[in-house]
PDB file of N, CA, C and O in Angstrom:
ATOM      1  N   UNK A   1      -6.037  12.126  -6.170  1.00  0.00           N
ATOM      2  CA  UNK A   1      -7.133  11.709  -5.311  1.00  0.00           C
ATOM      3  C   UNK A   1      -8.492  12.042  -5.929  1.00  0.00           C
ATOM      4  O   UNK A   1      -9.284  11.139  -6.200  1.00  0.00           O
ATOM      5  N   UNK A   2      -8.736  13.182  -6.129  1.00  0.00           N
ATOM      6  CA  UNK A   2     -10.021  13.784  -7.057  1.00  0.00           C
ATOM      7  C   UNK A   2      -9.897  13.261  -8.611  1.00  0.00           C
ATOM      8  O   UNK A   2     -10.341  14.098  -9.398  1.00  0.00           O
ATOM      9  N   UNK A   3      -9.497  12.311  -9.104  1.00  0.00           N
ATOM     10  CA  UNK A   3      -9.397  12.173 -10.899  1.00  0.00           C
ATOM     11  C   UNK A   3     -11.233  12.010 -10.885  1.00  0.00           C
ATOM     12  O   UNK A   3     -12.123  11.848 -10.049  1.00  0.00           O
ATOM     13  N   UNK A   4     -11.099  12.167 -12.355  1.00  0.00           N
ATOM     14  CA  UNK A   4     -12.901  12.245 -12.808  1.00  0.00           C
ATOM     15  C   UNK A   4     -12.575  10.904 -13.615  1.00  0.00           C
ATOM     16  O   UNK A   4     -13.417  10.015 -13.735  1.00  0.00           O
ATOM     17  N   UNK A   5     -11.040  10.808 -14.267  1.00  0.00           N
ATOM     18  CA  UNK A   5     -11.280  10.428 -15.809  1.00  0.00           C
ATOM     19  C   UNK A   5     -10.528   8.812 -15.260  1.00  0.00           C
ATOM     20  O   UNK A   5      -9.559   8.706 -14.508  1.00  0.00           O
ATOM     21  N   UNK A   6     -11.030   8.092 -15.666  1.00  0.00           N
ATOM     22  CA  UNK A   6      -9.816   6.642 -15.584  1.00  0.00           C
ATOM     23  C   UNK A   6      -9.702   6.164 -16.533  1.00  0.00           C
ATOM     24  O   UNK A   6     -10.656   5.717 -17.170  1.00  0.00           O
ATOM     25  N   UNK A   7      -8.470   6.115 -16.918  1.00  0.00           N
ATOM     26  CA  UNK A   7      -7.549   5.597 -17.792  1.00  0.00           C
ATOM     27  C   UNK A   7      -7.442   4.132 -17.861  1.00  0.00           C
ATOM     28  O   UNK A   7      -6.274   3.764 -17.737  1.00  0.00           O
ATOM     29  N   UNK A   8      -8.332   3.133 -18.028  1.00  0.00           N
ATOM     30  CA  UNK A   8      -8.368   1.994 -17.712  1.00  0.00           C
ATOM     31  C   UNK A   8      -9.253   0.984 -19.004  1.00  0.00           C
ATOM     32  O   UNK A   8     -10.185   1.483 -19.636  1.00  0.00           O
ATOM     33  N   UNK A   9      -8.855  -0.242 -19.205  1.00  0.00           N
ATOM     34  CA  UNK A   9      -9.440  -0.667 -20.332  1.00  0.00           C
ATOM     35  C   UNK A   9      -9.769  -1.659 -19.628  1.00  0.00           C
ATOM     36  O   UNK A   9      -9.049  -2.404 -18.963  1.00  0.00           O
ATOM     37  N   UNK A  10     -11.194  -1.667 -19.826  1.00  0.00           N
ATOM     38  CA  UNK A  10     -12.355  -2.504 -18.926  1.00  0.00           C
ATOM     39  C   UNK A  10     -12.974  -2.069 -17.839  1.00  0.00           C
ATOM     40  O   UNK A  10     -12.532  -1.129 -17.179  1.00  0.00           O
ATOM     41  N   UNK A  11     -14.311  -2.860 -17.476  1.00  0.00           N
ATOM     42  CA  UNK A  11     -14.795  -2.314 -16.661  1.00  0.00           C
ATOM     43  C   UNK A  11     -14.554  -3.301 -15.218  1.00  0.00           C
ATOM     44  O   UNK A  11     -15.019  -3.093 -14.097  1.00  0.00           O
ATOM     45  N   UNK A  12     -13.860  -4.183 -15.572  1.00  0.00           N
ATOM     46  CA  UNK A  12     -13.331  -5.200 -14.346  1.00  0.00           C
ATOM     47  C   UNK A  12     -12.201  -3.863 -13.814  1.00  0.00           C
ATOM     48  O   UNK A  12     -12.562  -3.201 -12.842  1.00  0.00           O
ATOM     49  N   UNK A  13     -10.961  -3.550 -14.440  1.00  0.00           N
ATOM     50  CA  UNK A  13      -9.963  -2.921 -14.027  1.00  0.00           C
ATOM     51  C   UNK A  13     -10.496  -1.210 -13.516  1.00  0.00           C
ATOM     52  O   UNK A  13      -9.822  -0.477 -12.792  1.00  0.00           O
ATOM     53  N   UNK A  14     -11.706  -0.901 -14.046  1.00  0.00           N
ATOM     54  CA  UNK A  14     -12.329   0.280 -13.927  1.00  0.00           C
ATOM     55  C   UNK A  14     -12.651   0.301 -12.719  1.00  0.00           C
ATOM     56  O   UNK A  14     -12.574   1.331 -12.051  1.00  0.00           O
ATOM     57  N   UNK A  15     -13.149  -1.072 -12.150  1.00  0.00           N
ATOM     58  CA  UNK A  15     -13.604  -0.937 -10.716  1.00  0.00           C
ATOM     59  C   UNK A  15     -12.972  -1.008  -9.762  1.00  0.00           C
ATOM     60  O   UNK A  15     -13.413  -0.743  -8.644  1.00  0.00           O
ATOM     61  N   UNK A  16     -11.677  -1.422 -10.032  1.00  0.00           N
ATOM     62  CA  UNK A  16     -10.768  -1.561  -9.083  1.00  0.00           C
ATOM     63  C   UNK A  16     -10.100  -0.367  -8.854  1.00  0.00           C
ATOM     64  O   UNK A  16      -9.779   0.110  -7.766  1.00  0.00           O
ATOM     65  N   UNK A  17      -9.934   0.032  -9.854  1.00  0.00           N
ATOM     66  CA  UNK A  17      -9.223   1.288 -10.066  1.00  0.00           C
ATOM     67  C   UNK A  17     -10.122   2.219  -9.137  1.00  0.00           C
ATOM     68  O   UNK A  17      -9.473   3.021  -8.465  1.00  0.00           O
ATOM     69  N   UNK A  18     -11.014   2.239  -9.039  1.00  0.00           N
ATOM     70  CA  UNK A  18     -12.468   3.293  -8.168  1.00  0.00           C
ATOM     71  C   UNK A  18     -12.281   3.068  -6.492  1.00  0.00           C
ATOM     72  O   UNK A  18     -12.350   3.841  -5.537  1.00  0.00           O
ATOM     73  N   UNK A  19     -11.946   1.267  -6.658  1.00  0.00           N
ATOM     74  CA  UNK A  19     -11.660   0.670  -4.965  1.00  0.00           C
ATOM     75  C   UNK A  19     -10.784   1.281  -4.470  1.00  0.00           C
ATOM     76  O   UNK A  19     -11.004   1.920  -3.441  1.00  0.00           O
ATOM     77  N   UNK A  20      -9.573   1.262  -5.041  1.00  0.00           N
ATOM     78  CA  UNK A  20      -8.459   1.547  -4.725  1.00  0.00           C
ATOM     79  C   UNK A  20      -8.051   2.874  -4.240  1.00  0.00           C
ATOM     80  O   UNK A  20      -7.260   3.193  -3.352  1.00  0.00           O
ATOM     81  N   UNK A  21      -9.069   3.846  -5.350  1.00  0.00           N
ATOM     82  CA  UNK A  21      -9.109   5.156  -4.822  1.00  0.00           C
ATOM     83  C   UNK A  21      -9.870   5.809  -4.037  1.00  0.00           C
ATOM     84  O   UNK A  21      -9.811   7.013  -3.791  1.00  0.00           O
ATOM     85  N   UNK A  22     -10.873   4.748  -3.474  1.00  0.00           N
ATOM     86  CA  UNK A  22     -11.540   4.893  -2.390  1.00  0.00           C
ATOM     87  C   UNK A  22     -11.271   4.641  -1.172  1.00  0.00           C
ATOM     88  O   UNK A  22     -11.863   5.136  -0.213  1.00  0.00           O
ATOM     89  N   UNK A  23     -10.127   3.652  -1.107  1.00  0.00           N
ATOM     90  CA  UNK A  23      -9.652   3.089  -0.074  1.00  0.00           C
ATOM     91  C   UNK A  23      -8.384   4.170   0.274  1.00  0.00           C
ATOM     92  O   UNK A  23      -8.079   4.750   1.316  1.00  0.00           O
ATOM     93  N   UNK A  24      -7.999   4.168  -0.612  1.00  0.00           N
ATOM     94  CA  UNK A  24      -6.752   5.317  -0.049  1.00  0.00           C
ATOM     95  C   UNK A  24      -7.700   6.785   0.460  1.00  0.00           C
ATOM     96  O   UNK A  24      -7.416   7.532   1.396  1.00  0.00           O
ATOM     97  N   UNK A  25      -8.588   6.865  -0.249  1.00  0.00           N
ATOM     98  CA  UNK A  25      -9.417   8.707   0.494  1.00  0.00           C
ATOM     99  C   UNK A  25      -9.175   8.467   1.962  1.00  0.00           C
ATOM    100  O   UNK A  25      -8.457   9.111   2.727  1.00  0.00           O
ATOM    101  N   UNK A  26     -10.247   6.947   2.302  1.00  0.00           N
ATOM    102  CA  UNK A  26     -10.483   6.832   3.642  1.00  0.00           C
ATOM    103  C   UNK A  26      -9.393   6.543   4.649  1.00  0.00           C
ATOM    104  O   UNK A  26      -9.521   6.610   5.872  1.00  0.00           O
ATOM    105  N   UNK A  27      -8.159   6.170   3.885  1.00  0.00           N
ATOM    106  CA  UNK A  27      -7.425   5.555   5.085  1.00  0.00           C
ATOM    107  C   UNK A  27      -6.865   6.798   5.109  1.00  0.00           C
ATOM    108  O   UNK A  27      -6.538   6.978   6.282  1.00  0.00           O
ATOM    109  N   UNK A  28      -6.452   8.155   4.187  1.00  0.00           N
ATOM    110  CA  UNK A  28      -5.842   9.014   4.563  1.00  0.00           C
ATOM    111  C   UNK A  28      -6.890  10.161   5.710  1.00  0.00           C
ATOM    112  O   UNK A  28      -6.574  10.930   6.618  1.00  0.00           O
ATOM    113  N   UNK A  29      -8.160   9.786   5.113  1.00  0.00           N
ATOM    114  CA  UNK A  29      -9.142  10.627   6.416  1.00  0.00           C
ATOM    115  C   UNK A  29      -9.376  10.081   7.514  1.00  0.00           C
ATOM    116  O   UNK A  29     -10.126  10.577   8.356  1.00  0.00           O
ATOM    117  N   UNK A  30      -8.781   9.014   7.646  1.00  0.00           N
ATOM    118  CA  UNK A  30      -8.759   8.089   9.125  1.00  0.00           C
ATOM    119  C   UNK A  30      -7.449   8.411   9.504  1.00  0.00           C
ATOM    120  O   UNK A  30      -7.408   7.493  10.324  1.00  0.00           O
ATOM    121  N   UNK A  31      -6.470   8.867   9.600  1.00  0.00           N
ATOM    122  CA  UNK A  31      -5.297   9.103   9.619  1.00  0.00           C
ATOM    123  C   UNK A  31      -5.613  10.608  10.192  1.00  0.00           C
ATOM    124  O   UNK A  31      -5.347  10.899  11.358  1.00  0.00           O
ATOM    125  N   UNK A  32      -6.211  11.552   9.264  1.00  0.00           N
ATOM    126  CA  UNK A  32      -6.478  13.638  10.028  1.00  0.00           C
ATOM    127  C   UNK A  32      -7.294  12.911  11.099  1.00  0.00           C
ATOM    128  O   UNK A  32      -6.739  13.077  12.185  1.00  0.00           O
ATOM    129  N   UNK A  33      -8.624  12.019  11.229  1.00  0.00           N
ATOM    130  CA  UNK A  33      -9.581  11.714  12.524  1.00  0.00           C
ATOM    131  C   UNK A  33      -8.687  11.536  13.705  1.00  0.00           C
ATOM    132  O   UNK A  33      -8.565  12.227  14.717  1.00  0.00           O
ATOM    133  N   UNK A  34      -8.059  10.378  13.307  1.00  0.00           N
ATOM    134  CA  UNK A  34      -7.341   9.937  14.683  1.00  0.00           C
ATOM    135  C   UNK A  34      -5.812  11.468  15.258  1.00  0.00           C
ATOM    136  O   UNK A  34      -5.561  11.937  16.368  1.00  0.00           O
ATOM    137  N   UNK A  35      -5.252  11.717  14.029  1.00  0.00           N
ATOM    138  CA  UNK A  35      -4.351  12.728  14.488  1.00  0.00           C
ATOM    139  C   UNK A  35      -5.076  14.250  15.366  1.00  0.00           C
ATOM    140  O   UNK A  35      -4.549  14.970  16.214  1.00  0.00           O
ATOM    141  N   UNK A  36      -6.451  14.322  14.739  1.00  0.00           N
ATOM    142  CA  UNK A  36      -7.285  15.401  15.120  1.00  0.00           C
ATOM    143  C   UNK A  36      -7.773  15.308  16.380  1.00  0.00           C
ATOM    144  O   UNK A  36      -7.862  16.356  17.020  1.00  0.00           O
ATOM    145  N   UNK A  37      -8.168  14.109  16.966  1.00  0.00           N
ATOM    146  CA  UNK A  37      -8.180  13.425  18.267  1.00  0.00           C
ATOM    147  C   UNK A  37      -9.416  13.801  18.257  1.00  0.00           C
ATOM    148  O   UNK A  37      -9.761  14.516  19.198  1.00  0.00           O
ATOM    149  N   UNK A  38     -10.542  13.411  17.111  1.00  0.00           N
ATOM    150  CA  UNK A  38     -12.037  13.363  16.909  1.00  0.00           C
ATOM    151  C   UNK A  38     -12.639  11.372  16.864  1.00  0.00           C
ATOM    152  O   UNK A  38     -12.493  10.423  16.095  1.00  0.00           O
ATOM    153  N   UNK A  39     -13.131  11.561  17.815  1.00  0.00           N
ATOM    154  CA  UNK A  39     -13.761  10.497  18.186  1.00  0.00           C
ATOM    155  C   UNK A  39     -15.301  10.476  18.067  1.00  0.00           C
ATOM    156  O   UNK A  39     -16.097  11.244  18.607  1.00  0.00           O
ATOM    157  N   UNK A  40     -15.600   9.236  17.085  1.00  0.00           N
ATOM    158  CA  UNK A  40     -16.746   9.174  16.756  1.00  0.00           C
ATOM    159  C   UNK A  40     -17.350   8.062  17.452  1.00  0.00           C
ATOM    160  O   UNK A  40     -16.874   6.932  17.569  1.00  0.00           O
ATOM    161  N   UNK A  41     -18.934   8.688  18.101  1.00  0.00           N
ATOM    162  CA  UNK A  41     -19.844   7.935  18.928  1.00  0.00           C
ATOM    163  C   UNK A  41     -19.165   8.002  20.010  1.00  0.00           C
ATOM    164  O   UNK A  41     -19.585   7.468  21.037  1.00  0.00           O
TER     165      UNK A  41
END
């Protein structure tokens, strides 16, 4: 989840590679929100 380094050749696949690991952070911290029963707004 924390990598610094990507292993990736290009900067097309570089970015995806960044999406991807951005998308998984959030869906796993939307996952503790809702289990935590923290409701935002």
């Amino acid at each position: 989840m924390g990598s610094k380094l990507i292993w990736t050749v290009g900067q097309a696949r570089a970015n995806y590679s960044m999406t991807m690991m951005a998308a998984c952070y959030n869906l796993k911290r939307l996952v503790y929100v809702q289990r935590a029963g923290i409701e935002a707004f």
